[in-house]
C-alpha positions in Angstrom: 159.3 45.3 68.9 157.5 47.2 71.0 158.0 50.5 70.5 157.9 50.5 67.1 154.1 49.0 67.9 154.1 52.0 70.0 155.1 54.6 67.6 152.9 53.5 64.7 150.0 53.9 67.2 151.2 57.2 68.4 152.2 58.1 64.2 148.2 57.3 63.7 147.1 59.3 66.6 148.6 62.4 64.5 146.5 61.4 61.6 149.4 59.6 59.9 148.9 56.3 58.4 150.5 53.2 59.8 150.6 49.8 58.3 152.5 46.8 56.7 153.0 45.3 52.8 153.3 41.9 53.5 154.2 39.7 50.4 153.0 35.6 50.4 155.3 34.2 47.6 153.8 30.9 47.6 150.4 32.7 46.6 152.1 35.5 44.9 150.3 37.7 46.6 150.7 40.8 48.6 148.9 41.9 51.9 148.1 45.4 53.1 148.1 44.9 56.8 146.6 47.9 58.5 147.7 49.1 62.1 144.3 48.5 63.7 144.5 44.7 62.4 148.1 44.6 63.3 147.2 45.9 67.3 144.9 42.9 67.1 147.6 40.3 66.9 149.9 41.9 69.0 147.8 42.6 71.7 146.3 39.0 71.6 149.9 37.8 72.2 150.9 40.0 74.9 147.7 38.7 76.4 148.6 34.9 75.9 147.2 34.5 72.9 148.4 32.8 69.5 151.7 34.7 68.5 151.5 34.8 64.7 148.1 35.0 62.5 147.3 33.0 60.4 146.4 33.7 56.4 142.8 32.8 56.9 142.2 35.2 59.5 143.4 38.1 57.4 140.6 39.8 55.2 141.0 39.6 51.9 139.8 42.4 51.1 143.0 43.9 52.0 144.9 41.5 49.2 147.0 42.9 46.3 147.3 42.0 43.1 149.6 43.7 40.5 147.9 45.0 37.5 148.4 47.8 35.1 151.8 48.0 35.2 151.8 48.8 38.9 153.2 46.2 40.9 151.8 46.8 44.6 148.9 49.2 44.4 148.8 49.7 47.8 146.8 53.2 47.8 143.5 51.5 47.1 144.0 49.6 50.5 145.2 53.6 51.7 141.7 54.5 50.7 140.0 51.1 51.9 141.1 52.4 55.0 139.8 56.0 55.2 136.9 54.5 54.0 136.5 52.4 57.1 137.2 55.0 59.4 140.2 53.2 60.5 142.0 56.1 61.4 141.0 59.5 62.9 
């Protein structure tokens, strides 16, 4: 909806993080979805654009694997993304 679109970009104005765990069970694989990629799609379908994005367009360097025990290790991507400078 929109204003949860709204509050996650409002959350990462304050310096909070915003994003999504998405899981593919056909590949097994789960997807850290930051907001800045997210804003992306949804602003290309309030524009007219495609409404859903496809699994090729996703990077995947933002792709999770389990390993060491540790099912979703999601705070690599965290890390990926300060790295980026995703977020102020």
């Amino acid at each position: 909806h929109e204003h949860q679109v709204e509050f996650m970009g409002n959350f990462e104005a304050q310096q909070g993080i915003a994003f999504f765990l998405i899981y593919y069970t056909a590949k097994d694989i789960f997807y850290y979805l930051p907001y800045e990629m997210l804003k992306f799609f949804w602003d290309r379908a309030k524009n007219g654009g495609r409404k859903s994005f496809r699994y090729d367009e996703l990077d995947e360097t933002y792709h999770m694997k389990g390993k060491n025990g540790i099912l979703v290790p999601f705070l690599e991507k965290i890390q990926k993304t300060f790295d980026k400078g995703l977020t102020i």
